[in-house]
N, C-alpha and C positions, 0 to 999 in steps of 0.2 A: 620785551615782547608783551601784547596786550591779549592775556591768556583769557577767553579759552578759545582765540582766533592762534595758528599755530602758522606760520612762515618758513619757510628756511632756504638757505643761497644754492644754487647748483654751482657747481664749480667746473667745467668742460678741462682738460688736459691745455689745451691754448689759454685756457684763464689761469690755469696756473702756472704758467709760465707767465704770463704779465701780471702775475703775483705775485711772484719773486721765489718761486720754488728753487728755482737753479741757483739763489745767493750762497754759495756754497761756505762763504766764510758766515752768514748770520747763520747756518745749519749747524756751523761747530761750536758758533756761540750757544746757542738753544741749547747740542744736545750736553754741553760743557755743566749746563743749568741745569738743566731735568736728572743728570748725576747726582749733583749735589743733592737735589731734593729725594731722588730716594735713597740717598747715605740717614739721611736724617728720616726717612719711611713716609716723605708724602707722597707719598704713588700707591694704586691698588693694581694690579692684574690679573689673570684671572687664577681659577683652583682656588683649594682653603688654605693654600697657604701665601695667596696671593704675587706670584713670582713666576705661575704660569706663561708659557710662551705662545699657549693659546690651546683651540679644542680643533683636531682633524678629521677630517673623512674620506677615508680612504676606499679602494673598491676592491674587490676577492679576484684572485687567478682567472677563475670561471664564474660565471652565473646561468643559474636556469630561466631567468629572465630575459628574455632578447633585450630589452630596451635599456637595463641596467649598465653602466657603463663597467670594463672589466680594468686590471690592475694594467699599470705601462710606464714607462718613464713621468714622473714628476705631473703625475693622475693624483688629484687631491681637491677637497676643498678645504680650507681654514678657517677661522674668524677667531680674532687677536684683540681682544676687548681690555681696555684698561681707562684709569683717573690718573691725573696728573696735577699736584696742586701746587701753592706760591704765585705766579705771575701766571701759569698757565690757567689753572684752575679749571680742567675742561675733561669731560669723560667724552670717551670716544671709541669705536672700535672699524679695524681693516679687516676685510673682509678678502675673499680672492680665492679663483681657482685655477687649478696650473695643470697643462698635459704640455708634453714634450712635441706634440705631433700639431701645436697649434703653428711653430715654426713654418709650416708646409700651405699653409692657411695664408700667410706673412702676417699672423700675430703674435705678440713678445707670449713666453712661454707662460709667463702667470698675468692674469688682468687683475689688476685691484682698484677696490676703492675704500674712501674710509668715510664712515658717517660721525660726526661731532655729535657729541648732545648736550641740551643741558644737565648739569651734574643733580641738579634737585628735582625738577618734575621730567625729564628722561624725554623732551621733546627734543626731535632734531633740530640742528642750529644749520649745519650743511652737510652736503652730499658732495662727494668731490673725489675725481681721478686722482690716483694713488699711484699708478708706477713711479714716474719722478721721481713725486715727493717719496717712496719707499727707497729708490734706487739713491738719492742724495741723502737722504737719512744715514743709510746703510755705509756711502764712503765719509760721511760726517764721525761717525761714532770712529772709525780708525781715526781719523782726522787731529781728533783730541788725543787720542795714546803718544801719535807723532809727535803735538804741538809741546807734550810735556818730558816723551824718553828717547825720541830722535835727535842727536848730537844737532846744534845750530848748523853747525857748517857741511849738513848732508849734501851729498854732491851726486851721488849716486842710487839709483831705483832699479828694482828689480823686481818684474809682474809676473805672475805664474796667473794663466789663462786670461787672455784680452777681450772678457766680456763687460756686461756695461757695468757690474758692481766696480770690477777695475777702472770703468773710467771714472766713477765717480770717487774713489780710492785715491787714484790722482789726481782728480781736481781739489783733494782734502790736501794733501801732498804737497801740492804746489802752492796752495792758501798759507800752509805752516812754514814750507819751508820754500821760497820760494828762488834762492839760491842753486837749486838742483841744475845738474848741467850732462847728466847721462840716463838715459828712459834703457832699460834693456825687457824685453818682452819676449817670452814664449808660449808660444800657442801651437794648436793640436792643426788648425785649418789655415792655410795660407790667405783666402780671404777674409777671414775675422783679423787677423795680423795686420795687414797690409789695410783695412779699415781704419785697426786703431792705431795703427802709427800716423796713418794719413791725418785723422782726428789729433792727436796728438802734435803733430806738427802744428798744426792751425792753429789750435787752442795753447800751443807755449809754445811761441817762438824764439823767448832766451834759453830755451835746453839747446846745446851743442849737439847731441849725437842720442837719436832715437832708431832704435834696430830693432832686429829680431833674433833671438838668441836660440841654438837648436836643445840646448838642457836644460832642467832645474837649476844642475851645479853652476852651469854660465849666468842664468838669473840671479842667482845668490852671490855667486863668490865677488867682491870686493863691493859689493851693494852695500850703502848704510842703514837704505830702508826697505825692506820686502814683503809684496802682499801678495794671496796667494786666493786666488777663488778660482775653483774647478767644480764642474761637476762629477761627481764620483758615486758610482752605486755601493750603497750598504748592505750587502748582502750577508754579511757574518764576518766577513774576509779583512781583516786591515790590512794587510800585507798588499792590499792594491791603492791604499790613498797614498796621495804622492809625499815622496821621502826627503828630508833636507838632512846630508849627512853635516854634523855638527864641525869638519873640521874648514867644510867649504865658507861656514860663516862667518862673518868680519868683525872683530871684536866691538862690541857697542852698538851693534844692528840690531833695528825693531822691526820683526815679522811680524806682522799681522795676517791673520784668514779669519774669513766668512766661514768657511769650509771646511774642504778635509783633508788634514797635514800628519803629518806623521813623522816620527825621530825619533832618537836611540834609549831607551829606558835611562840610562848611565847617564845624559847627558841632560835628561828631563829632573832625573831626582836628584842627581849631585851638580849642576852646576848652571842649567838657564834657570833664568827668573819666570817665572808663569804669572800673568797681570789678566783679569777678567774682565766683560763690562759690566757684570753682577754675578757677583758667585753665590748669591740667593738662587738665580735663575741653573746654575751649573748642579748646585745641590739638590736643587727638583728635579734635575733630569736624571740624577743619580740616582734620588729616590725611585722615580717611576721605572726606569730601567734596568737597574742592578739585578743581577752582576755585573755584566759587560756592558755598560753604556755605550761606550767609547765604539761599539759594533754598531751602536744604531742612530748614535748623534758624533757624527767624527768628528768634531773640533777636538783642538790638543788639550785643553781644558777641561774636557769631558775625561781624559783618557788620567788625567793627573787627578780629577777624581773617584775614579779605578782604583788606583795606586793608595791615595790614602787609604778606601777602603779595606785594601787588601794590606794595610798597615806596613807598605812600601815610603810611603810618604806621609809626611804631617803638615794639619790643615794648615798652618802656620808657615807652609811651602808654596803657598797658591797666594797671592794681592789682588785687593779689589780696586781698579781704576778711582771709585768713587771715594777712599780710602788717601789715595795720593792727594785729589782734587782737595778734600778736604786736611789737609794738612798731616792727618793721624801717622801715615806711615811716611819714609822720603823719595822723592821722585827718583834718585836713584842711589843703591845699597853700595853699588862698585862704577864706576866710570868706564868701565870695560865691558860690563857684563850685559851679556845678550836676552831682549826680552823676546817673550814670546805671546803677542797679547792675541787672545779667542775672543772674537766678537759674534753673541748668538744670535743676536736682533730678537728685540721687544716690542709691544704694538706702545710701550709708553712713549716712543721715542716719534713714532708716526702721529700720535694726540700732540706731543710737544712742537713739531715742524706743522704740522697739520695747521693747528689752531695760529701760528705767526702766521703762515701764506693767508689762513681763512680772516686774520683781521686785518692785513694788507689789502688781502680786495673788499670787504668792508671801505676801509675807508677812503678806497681809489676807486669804489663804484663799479667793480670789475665780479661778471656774475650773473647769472640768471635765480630772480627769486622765484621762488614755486610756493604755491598756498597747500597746506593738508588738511587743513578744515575753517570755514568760520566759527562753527562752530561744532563738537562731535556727536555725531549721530545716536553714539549708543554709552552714554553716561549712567550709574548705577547712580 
């Protein structure tokens, strides 16, 4: 860049798709990489203890403001600022705000975007549409749990809630394992079902037998792989995130969730495996939350570290993904034994996919450049 003239690329949602956002197996590769890099701590995010999963703004019951907006289903705004270095080398932060009632609008429930920057003078490099690339991130990072604790010869999938983090869950699914020959899906709405099996059909036509299943227990039982994204109010209450009783599952099956899952204490401390995608990130939410985390960030990983705190379990009970990648612990303990891996989502993973689509359309030309100054107006 020929500073202190400052440029940077728009990137439209249709550019990222002729980007190559949707490359679902180069997502797994990235996010396979960006692990590794923060095993070994090149990554920042935000907080001081840098493992933040970002800063919120939320809105009150009521306001005496008319124009302020008030609290409601997935009413928020975020921004998920982090560094990511080695081959990516690029700071960046996703931005987005989410109401539940944009549905009715027919806009997806959170808009995002992410802006790159440069990591040393903090100019933007690009601006660019973020669902996608959030929504393929999001089933990328399961992606790699599958590629390394899901039995080769998985045959069988089992979806708890057929939104789009699911589909892109299975497009991870089907990148690792692409053997699978049974889709089984339950959902709350007969038209999101019957979308995604429709989708499903299309997009893998060597799966044999794609349905709709009316239980959790029918999801799970004889499934090898299970993933689980619902949305669920936190209201204090766990006794309402959905349940997987431990005798419905198949010996050697890796459940994954975004979300919020829930299962038998007994079976969490003495006998599944708990696998993270950073238990740097599990640990801040324990710090900021405790006592009861697990009431207010329901992933199962949250709730195990509950349990350590309350000296139920030892930290030496929980694995960190990044841990296996790198050799340190083994990819698996028992050949039988059922993982449970929590995926919390980091903005270091949307800088990692980010910054590959954003050099792909670099150098395919794909993009609108925008100028921010030739020069800046107000320099001290």
């Amino acid at each position: 860049m020929a500073y202190p003239e400052v440029d940077f690329l728009y990137l439209s949602e249709d550019d990222m798709i002729k980007a190559g956002v949707k490359d679902m197996a180069g997502c797994i590769d990235a996010m396979e990489e960006m692990f590794k890099l923060m095993k070994v701590g090149n990554f920042r995010m935000g907080g001081a203890n840098g493992n933040s999963h970002g800063t919120m703004v939320t809105f009150p019951a009521e306001s005496p403001f008319p124009e302020m907006p008030v609290d409601g289903p997935d009413r928020r705004f975020m921004a998920m600022p982090a560094y990511l270095g080695g081959k990516f080398d690029m700071a960046g932060m996703k931005w987005y705000g989410s109401n539940a009632e944009n549905r009715a609008k027919g806009l997806p429930r959170s808009i995002l975007m992410l802006t790159l920057n440069d990591k040393d003078t903090g100019a933007p490099l690009a601006y660019m549409s973020a669902n996608i690339l959030s929504a393929y991130r999001t089933g990328a990072v399961p992606g790699v749990g599958y590629k390394y604790f899901a039995r080769e010869d998985s045959k069988v999938v089992g979806i708890v809630g057929p939104g789009v983090m699911s589909k892109t869950a299975l497009a991870a699914i089907m990148s690792v394992r692409p053997g699978i020959e049974t889709i089984k899906i339950k959902g709350r709405g007969q038209a999101s079902l019957d979308k995604f099996i429709a989708a499903a059909k299309a997009d893998y036509p060597s799966v044999k037998e794609i349905y709709a299943v009316e239980s959790i227990e029918e999801a799970v039982r004889d499934s090898d792989i299970v993933y689980v994204s619902t949305s669920t109010p936190t209201t204090g209450d766990t006794s309402v995130y959905p349940y997987i009783k431990e005798e419905w599952i198949k010996k050697g099956c890796v459940i994954s969730t975004t979300a919020a899952l829930r299962f038998d204490d007994d079976f969490i401390i003495n006998r599944a495996r708990t696998v993270t995608d950073n238990i740097k990130l599990y640990e801040a939410w324990e710090e900021e939350y405790a006592p009861e985390a697990y009431k207010t960030v329901p992933i199962p990983a949250v709730h195990v570290e509950d349990l350590i705190a309350e000296g139920k379990m030892k930290p030496e009970q929980i694995d960190d993904l990044g841990d296996v990648l790198m050799g340190k612990i083994p990819v698996h303990r028992d050949p039988d034994e059922i993982v449970i891996y929590s995926v919390g989502g980091m903005p270091v993973e949307d800088v990692a996919w980010g910054t590959m689509v954003y050099r792909n359309a670099l150098e395919k030309g794909i993009g609108v450049k925008l100028n921010l100054w030739k020069t800046p107006n107000m320099v001290v």
